[in-house]
C-alpha positions in Angstrom: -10.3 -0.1 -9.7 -10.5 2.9 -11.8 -7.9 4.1 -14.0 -6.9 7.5 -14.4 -4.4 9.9 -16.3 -3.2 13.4 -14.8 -0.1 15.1 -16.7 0.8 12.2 -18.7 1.2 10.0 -15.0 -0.9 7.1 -14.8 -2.6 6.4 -11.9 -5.5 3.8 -10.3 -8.0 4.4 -7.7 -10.5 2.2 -5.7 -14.1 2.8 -6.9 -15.7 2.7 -3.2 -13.5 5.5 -2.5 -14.7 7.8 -5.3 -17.7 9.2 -3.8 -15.8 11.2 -0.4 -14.7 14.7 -2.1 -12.8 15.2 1.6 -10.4 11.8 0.3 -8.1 11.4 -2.3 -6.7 8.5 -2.9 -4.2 7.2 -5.7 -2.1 3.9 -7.0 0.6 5.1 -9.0 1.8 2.9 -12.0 4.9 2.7 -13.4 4.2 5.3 -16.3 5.2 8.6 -16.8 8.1 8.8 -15.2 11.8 10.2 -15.8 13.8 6.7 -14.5 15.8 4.5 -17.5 15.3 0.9 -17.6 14.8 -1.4 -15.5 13.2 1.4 -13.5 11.6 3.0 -15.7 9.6 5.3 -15.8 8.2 6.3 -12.2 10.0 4.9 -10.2 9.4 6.0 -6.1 11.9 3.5 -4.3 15.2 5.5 -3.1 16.6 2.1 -2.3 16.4 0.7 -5.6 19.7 1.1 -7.7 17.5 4.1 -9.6 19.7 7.8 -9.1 18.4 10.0 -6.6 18.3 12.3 -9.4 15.6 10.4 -11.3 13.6 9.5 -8.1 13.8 13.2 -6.7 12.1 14.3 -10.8 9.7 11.6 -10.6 8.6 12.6 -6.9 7.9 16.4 -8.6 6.1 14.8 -10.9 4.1 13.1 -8.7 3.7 16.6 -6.6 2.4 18.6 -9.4 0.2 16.0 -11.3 -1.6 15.4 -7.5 -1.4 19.4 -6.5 0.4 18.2 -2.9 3.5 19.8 -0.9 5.7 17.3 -0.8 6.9 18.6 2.1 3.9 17.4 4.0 4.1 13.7 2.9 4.3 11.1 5.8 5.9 7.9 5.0 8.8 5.7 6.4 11.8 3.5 6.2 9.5 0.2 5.8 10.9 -2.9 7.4 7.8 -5.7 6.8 7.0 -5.4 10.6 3.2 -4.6 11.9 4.1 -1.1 13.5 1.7 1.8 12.9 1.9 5.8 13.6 -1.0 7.7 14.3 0.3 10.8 12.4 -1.2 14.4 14.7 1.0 17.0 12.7 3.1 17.6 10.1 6.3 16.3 9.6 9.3 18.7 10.7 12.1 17.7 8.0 16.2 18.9 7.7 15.9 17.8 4.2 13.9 17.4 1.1 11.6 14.8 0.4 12.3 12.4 0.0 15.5 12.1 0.7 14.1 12.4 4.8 11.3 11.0 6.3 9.8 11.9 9.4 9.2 8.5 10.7 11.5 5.2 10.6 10.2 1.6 11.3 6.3 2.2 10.0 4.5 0.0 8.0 1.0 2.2 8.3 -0.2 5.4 9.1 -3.3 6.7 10.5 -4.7 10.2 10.4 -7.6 12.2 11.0 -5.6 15.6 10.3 -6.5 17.3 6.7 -3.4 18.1 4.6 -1.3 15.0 5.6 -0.9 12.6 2.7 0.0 9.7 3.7 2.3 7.2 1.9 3.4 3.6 1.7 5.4 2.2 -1.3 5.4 -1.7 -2.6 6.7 -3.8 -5.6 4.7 -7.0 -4.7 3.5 -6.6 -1.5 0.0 -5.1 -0.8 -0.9 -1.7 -0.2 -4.3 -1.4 1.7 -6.4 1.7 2.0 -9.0 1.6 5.1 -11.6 4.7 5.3 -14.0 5.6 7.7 -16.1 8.3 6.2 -18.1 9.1 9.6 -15.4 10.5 11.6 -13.1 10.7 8.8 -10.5 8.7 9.6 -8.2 7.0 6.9 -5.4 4.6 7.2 -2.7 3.5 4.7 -0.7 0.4 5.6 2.0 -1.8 3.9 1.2 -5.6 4.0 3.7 -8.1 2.6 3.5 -11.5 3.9 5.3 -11.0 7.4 3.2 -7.8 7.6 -0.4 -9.7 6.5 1.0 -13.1 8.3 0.9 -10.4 11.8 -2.6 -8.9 10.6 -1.0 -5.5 10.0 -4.1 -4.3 8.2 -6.5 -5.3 10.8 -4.2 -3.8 13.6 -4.9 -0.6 11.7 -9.0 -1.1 11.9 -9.0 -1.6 15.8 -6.2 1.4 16.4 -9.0 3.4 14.4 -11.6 1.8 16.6 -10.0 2.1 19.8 -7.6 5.3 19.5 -10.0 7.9 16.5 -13.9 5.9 17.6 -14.4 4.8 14.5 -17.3 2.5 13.7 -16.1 -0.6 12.4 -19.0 -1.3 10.3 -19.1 2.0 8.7 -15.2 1.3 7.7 -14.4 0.6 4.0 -11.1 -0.7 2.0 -9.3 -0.7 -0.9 -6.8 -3.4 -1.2 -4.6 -2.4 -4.0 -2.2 -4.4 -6.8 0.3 -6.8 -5.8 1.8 -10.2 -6.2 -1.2 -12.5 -7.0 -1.3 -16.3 -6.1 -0.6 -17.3 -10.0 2.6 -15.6 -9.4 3.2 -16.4 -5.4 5.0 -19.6 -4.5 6.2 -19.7 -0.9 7.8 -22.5 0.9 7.1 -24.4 4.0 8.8 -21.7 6.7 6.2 -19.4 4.9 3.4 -21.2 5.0 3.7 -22.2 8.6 3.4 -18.5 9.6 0.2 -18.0 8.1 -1.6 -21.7 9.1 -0.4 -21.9 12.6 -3.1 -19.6 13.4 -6.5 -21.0 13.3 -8.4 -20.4 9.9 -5.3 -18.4 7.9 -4.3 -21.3 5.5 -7.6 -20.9 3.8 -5.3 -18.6 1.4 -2.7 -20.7 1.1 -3.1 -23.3 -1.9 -0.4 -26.7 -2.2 1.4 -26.8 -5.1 2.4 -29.8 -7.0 6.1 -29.6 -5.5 6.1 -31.0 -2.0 6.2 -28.1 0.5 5.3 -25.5 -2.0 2.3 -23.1 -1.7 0.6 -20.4 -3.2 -0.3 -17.7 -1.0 -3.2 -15.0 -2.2 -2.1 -12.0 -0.2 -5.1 -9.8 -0.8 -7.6 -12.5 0.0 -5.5 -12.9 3.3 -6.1 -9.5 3.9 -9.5 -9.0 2.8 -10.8 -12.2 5.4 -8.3 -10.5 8.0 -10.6 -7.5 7.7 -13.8 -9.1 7.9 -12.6 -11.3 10.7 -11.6 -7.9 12.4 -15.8 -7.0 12.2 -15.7 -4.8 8.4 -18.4 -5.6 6.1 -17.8 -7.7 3.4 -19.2 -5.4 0.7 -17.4 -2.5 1.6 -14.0 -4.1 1.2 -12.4 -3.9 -2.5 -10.4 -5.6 -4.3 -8.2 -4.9 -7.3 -7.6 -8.4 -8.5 -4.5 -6.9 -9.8 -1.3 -9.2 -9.6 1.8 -6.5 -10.5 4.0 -9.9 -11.4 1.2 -10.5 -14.7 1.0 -6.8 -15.0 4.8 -5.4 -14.8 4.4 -3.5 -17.6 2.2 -1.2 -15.5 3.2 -1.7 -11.7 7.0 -2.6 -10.5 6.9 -6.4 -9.5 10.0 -7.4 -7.3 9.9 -11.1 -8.0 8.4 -10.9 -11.0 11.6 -8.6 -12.7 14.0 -10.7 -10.2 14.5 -8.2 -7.5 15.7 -5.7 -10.3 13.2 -2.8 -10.4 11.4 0.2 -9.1 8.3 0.9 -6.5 5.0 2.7 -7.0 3.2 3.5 -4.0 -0.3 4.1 -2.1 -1.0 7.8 -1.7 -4.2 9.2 0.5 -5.2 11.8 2.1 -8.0 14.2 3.3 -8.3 17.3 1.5 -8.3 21.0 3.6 
């Protein structure tokens, strides 16, 4: 991934994104933003323990450093499930952003509509970026382990596939920053989920405790994708794990449940 500074806020993008001017694309960090400690500074969660005053500054922030209405955001209410919008319109909304969203239950988001940005937040858990530059087609999705354990992200490829024609082979990635396998111990119930389906504990690791394993969430993802038919070499990886790197993305179990969210932002330009 790139890294990137706009109005003193911080942000990373994926490299094999770079070269669609239609797509933007960005990671926010956890710089540059108005919200004390533990929180601080740019923090996007409104379910955190942050005020709403400090999340509402930090979202103008956002808003002007990026040039988007944040009016015309989509995002949701994310509950770690494998449920996916394709997004036609606009959102119609009673009340700011983001204090409403247009769309309750999502984990993902699929458009083919300019002037929709698109938006999943995480502290941990993986936020994938899936582009099809052909019939440009982009998807955002938010994969924590019950989301990656369902295939969330390669749900996304075939709903591009089947629902917006999109050539698989043509489709590239971005998985983004989140809770590496140094950091990720998960117990037996965990495991279980992902190695009862043929060929999915190739990401899980033992650990020296009995019933203890590490799970590598974006390598589950990235052989998800490639299992779903996406080539190899157009699927990157940040390598980022926000629990080694909290002082630049918010990392749920690395700060002990006690922080903020930075999120996935994309969208195809007017």
């Amino acid at each position: 991934m790139d890294f990137m500074v706009k109005n003193d806020l911080e942000f990373a993008q994926f490299k094999n994104m770079s070269g669609f001017p239609e797509l933007f694309h960005v990671v926010t960090t956890r710089t540059g933003g108005v919200s004390p400690q533990p929180f601080s500074s740019l923090n996007l969660g409104g379910n955190t323990g942050d005020s709403e005053a400090h999340v509402r500054k930090n979202y103008q922030l956002l808003s002007r450093a990026l040039d988007i209405d944040l009016q015309t955001v989509v995002s949701s209410h994310q509950v770690h499930g494998t449920d996916l919008a394709i997004i036609t319109e606009a959102p119609l909304r009673s009340c700011p952003f983001p204090a409403a969203h247009a769309l309750d239950g999502y984990d993902g988001f699929i458009t083919a509509v300019p002037g929709i940005p698109l938006m999943v937040r995480v502290a941990d858990c993986v936020p994938v970026l899936l582009y099809e530059p052909d019939r440009k087609v982009l998807a955002v999705v938010h994969a924590g382990w019950k989301g990656t354990a369902g295939g969330i992200a390669s749900r996304a490829a075939v709903l591009m596939m089947e629902h917006c024609q999109c050539d698989v082979k043509k489709i590239r990635a971005g998985i983004g920053p989140s809770i590496g396998p140094c950091c990720y111990e998960v117990r037996q119930d965990v495991a279980d989920r992902f190695s009862n389906a043929a060929g999915k504990n190739r990401f899980l690791m033992p650990e020296a405790a009995e019933n203890v394993f590490s799970l590598d969430l974006q390598e589950a993802n990235r052989q998800q994708l490639i299992e779903s038919g996406l080539e190899p070499g157009l699927i990157e990886l940040s390598w980022l794990c926000t629990a080694c790197n909290s002082n630049l993305f918010f990392s749920h179990r690395g700060e002990k449940g006690k922080t903020g969210r930075f999120a996935l932002i994309a969208g195809l330009r007017c």
